[in-house]
C-alpha positions as CSV (number, residue, x, y, z in Angstrom):
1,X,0.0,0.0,0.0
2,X,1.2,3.6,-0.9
3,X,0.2,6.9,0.9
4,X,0.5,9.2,-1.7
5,X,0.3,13.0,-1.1
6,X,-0.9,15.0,-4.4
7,X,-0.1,12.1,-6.7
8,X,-2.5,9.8,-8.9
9,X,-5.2,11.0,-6.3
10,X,-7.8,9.6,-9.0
11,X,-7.0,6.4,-8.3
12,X,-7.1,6.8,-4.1
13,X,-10.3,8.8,-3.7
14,X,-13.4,8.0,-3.3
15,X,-16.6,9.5,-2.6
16,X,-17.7,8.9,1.2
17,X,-20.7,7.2,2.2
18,X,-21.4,5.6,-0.6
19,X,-23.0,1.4,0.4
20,X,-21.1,-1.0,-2.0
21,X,-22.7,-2.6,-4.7
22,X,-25.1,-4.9,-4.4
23,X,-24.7,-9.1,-4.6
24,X,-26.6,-11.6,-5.0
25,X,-27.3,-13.5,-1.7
26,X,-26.7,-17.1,-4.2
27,X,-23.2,-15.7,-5.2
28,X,-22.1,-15.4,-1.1
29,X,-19.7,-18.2,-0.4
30,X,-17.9,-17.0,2.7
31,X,-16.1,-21.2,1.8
32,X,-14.6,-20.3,-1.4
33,X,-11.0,-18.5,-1.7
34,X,-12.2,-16.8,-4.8
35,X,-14.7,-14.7,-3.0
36,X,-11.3,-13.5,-0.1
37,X,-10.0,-12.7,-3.6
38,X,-12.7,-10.2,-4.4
39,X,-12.7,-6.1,-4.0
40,X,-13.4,-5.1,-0.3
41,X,-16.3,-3.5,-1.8
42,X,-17.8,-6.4,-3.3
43,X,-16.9,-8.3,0.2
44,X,-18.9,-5.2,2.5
45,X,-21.6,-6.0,-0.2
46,X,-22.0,-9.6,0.2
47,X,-21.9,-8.9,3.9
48,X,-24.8,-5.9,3.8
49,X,-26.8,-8.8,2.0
50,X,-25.9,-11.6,4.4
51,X,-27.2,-8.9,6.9
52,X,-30.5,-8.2,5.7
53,X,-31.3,-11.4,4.0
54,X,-29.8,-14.2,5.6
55,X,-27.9,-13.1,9.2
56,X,-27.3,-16.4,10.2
57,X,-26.2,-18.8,7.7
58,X,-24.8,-22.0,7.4
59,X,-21.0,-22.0,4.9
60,X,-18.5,-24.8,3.8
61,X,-15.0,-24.3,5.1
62,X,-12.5,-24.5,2.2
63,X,-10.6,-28.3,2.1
64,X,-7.9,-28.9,-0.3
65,X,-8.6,-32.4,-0.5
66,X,-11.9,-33.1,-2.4
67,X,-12.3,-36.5,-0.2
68,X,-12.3,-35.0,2.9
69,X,-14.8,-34.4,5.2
70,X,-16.2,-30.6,5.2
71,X,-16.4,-28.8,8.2
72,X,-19.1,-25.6,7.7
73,X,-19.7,-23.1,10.4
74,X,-22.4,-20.9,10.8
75,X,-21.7,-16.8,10.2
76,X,-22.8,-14.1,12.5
77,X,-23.5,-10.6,10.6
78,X,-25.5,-8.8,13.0
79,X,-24.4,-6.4,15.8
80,X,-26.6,-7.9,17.8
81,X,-25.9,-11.7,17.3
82,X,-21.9,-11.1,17.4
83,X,-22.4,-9.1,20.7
84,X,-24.6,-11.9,22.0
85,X,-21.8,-14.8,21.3
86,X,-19.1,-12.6,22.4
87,X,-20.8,-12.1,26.2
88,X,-22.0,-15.6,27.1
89,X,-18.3,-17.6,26.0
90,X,-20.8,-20.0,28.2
91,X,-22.7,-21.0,25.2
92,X,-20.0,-19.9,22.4
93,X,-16.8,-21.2,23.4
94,X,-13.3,-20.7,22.6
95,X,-11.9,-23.8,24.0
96,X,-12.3,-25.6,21.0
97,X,-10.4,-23.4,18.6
98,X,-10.7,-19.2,17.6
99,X,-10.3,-20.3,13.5
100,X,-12.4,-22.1,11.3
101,X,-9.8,-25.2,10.5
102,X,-9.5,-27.5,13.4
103,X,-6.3,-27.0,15.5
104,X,-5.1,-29.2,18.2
105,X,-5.7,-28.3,21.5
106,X,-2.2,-28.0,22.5
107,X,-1.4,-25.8,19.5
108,X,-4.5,-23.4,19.6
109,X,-3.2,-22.8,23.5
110,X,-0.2,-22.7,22.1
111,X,-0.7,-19.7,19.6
112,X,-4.3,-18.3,21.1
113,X,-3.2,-18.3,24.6
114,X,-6.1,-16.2,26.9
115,X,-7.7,-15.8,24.2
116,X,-8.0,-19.5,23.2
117,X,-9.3,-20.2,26.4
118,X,-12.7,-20.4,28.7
119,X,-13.4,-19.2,32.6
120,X,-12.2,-20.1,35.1
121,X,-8.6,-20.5,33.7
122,X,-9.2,-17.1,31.2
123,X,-10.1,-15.0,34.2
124,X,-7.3,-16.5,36.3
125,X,-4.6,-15.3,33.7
126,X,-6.4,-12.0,33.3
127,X,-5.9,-11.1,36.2
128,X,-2.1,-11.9,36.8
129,X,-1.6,-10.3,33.6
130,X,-3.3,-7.0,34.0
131,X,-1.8,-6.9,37.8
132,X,1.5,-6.5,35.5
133,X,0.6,-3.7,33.8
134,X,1.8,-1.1,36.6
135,X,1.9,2.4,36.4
136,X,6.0,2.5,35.7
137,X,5.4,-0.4,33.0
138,X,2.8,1.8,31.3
139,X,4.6,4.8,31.3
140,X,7.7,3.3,29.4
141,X,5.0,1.7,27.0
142,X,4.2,5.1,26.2
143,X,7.1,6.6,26.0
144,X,8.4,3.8,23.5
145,X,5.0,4.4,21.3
146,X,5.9,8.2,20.8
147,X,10.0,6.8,20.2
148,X,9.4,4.2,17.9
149,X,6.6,6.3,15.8
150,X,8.5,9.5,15.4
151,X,11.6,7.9,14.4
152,X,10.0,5.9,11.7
153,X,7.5,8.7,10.3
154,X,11.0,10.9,10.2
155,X,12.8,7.8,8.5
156,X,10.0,7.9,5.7
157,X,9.3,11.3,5.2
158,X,13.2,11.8,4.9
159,X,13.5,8.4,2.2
160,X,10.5,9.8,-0.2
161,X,10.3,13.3,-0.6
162,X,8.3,12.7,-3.6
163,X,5.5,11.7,-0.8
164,X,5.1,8.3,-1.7
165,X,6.3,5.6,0.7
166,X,4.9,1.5,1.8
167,X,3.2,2.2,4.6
168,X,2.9,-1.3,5.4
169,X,6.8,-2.2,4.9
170,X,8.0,1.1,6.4
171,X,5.8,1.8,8.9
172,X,2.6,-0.1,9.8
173,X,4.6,-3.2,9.7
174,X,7.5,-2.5,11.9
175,X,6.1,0.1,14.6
176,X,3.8,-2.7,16.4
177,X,6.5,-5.0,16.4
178,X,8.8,-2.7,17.7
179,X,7.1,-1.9,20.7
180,X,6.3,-5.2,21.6
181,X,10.1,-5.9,21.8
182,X,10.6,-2.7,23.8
183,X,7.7,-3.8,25.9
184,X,8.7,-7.4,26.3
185,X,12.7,-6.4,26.9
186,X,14.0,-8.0,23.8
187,X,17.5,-6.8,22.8
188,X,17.6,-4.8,19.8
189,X,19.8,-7.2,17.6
190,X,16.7,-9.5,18.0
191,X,14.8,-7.6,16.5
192,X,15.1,-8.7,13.1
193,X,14.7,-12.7,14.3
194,X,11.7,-11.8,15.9
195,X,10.2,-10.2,12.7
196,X,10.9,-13.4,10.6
197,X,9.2,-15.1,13.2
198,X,6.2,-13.7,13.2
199,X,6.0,-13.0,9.5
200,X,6.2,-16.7,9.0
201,X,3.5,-17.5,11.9
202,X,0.8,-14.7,9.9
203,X,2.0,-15.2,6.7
204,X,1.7,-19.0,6.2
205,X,0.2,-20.2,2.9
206,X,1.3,-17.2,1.3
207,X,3.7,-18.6,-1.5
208,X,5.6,-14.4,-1.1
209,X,6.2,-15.6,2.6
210,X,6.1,-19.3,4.1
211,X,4.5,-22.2,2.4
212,X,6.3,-24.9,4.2
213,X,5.1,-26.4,7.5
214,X,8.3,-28.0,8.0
215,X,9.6,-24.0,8.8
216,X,6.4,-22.9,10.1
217,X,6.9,-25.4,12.9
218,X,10.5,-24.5,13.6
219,X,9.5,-21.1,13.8
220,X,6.6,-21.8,15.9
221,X,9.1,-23.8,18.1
222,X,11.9,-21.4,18.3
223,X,9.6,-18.5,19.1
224,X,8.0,-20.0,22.1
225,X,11.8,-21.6,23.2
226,X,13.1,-17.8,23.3
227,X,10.2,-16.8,24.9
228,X,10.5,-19.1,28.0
229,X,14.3,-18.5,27.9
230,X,13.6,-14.5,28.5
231,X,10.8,-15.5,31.0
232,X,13.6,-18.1,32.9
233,X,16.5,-15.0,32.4
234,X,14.0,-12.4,34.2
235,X,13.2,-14.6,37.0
236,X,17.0,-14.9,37.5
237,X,17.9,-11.3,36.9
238,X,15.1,-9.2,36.5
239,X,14.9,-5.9,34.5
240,X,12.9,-2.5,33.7
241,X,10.4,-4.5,31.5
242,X,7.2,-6.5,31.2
243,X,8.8,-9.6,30.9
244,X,9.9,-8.8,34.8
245,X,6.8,-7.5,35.6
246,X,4.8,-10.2,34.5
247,X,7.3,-13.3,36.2
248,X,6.9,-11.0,39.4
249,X,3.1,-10.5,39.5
250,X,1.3,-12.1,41.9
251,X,-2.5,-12.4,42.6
252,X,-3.7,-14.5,45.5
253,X,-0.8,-16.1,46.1
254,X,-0.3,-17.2,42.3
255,X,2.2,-16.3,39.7
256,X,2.4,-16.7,36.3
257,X,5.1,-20.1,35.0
258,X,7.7,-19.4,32.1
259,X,5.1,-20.9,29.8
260,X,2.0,-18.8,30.6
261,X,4.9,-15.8,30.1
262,X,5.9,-17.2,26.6
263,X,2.0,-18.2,25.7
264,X,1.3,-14.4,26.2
265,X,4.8,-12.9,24.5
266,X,3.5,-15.4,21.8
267,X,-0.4,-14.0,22.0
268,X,1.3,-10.0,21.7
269,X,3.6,-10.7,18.9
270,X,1.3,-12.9,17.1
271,X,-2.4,-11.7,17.8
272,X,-1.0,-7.9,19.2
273,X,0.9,-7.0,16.1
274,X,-1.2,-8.0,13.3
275,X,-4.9,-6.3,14.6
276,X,-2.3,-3.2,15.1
277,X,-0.7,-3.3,11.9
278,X,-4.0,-4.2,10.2
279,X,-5.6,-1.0,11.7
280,X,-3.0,1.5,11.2
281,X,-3.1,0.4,7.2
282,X,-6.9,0.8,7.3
283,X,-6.3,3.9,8.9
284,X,-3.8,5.6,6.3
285,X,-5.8,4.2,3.8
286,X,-9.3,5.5,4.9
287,X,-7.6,8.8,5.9
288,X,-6.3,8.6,2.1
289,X,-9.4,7.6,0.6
290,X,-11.1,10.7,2.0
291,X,-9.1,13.2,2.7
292,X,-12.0,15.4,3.7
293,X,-12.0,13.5,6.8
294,X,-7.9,14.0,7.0
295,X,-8.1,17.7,6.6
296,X,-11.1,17.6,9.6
297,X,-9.1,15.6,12.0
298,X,-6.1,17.4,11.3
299,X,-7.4,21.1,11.8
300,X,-8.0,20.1,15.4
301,X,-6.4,16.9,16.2
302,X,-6.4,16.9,19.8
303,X,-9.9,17.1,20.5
304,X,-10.8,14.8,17.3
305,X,-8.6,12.2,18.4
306,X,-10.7,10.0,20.9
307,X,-13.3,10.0,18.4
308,X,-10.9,9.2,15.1
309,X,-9.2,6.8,16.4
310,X,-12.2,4.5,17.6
311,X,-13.7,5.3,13.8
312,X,-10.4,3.7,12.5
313,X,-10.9,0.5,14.4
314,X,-14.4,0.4,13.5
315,X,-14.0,1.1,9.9
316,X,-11.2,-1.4,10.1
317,X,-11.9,-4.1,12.1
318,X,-8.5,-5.5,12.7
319,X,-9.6,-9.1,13.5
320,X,-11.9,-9.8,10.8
321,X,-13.6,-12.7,12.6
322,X,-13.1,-15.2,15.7
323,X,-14.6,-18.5,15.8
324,X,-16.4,-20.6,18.7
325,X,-18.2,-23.2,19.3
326,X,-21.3,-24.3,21.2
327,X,-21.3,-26.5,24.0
328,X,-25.3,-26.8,24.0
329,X,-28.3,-26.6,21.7
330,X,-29.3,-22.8,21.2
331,X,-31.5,-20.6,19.2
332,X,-29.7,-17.5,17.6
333,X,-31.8,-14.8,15.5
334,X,-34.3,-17.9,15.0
335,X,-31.4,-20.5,14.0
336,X,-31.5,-23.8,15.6
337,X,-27.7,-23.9,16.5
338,X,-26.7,-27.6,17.7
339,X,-24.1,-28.6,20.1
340,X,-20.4,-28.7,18.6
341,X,-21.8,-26.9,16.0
342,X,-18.7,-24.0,14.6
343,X,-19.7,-19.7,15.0
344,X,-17.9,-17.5,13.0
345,X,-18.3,-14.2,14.5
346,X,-17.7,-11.3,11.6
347,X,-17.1,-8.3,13.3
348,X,-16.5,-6.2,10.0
349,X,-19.8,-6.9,8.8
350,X,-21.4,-6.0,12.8
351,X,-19.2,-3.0,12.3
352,X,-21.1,-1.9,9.2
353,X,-24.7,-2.9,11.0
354,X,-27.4,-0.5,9.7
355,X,-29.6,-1.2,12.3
356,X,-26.9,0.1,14.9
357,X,-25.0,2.6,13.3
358,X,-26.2,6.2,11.2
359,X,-24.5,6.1,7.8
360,X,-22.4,3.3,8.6
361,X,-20.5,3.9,5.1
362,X,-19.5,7.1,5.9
363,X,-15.6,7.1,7.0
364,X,-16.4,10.1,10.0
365,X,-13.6,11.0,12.4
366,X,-16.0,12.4,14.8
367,X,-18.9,9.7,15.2
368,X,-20.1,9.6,18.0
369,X,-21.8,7.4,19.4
370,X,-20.3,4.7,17.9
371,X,-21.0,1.5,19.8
């Protein structure tokens, strides 16, 4: 992706608040790679028709293998029903698996760590965790946000003064990632290992990054080795960092083990940096796509802030959808639902709701509300 200032703007800008086009509810295969393949307007059209026609419906999963056995799940497009899923975890689970292919156990921990995991064991970790985030440890996150961001915005705008630079290379990519290992108390020279890591973990399938499981294994090995190494090194000499922070915390007489440490350094520079480099290059892009709403947020960007910055993560919706499953018969928006049965929550499309937001095409820095 390019930000580009006064350059081929004919081919950035578009008009805001216009709904995609319509499509055919028969032509919605949320199972078929062809339709991941489309526009992102023909996608947020399919969606606005899942919405109004058909909010609950039943989809394939893709297979490779033509002789094996298909695995559907059933799509949430409402507000309402995504909402509903989300607050009773109960009824929708995560235990089984947050992605539509089946995982082991072991590795869905592994990789989805609190998030890959049910009450009472979520709450438990919760609780540790967040008892880590002091005062001191947030005040150095901060400061490393406002570091690492200048320095890379100066890097860019120095390297193109023609006002065209990759966004996603140069800056979205890197900046999350950066902070993570400032957060975490990762030496600088590791840097670099850390971003092939990761790179390999989110980009696997994609023949441009990682397409054998051989290496994605490795990685997925050697990541969660370094990250129980750190963990052992900070209970042995601890440091100004959340890595120390988090071997230290205690709650009720309980503390965290080297592997909950590395399951959660794996959850942040897995799960962390991709919904944060997903947002800020929907960000730049919406902010280039209507530069209307740039110039707004810009003549007073202090107060518009707050408000912008929750419009980004709407407009982007970082994660575009989380998976559970039910443990018990249930009826959703009129759907009978059976146990074991797979839930795609799609929080794009609940994003985009009609029925909960005004002009929910409209990109608009100051929304408010904007549930």
């Amino acid at each position: 992706m390019s930000l580009k200032t006064g350059v081929d703007t004919e081919t950035v800008i578009r008009t805001n608040g216009i709904a995609p086009p319509d499509v055919p509810l028969a032509d919605i295969n949320l199972g078929s790679w062809d339709f991941w393949g489309l526009d992102d307007d023909v996608r947020d059209g399919a969606f606005a028709t899942l919405r109004r026609d058909a909010p609950i419906t039943f989809h394939s999963s893709y297979v490779a293998d033509p002789e094996a056995e298909v695995a559907g799940h059933w799509a949430l497009t409402r507000y309402d029903d995504v909402f509903y899923a989300s607050r009773h975890p109960e009824i929708f689970s995560s235990a089984l698996g947050i992605t539509v292919g089946d995982q082991t156990p072991e590795l869905a921990e592994y990789f989805g760590s609190m998030i890959a995991m049910d009450d009472p064991r979520h709450t438990r970790l919760r609780n540790i965790v967040r008892s880590a985030f002091t005062p001191r440890v947030l005040a150095l996150i901060e400061d490393s946000v406002r570091l690492r961001a200048r320095s890379l915005v100066e890097d860019m705008v120095a390297a193109h003064p023609d006002g065209r630079g990759e966004i996603v290379a140069e800056l979205a990519g890197p900046l999350p990632l950066q902070i993570i290992c400032d957060m975490m108390g990762i030496p600088e020279q590791d840097h670099q290992k850390i971003f092939h890591w990761t790179n390999v973990i989110l980009g696997f399938g994609d023949p441009d990054i990682a397409t054998d499981f051989d290496e994605f294994v490795s990685v997925a090995m050697g990541i969660g080795a370094y990250a129980t190494q750190l963990a052992e090194d900070r209970r042995a000499d601890p440091g100004d960092d959340l890595t120390t922070s988090l071997v230290q915390a205690e709650l009720d007489g309980e503390r965290l083990t080297s592997a909950e440490v590395a399951s959660f350094f794996i959850l942040l520079v897995v799960a962390g940096n991709e919904t944060t480099r997903n947002a800020i290059s929907h960000g730049v892009l919406a902010l280039s796509r209507y530069p209307e709403e740039r110039d707004r947020w810009w003549s007073d960007y202090s107060a518009m802030a707050p408000t912008a910055v929750e419009e980004i993560v709407r407009w982007a919706s970082p994660v575009a959808y989380m998976r559970r499953t039910a443990t018990r018969d249930v009826e959703l928006g009129g759907v009978q639902i059976a146990a074991g049965d797979k839930v795609t929550l799609w929080y794009g499309s609940a994003n985009r709701d009609e029925s909960k937001f005004a002009d929910p095409w409209r990109f608009d820095v100051t929304r408010h509300p904007n549930p």
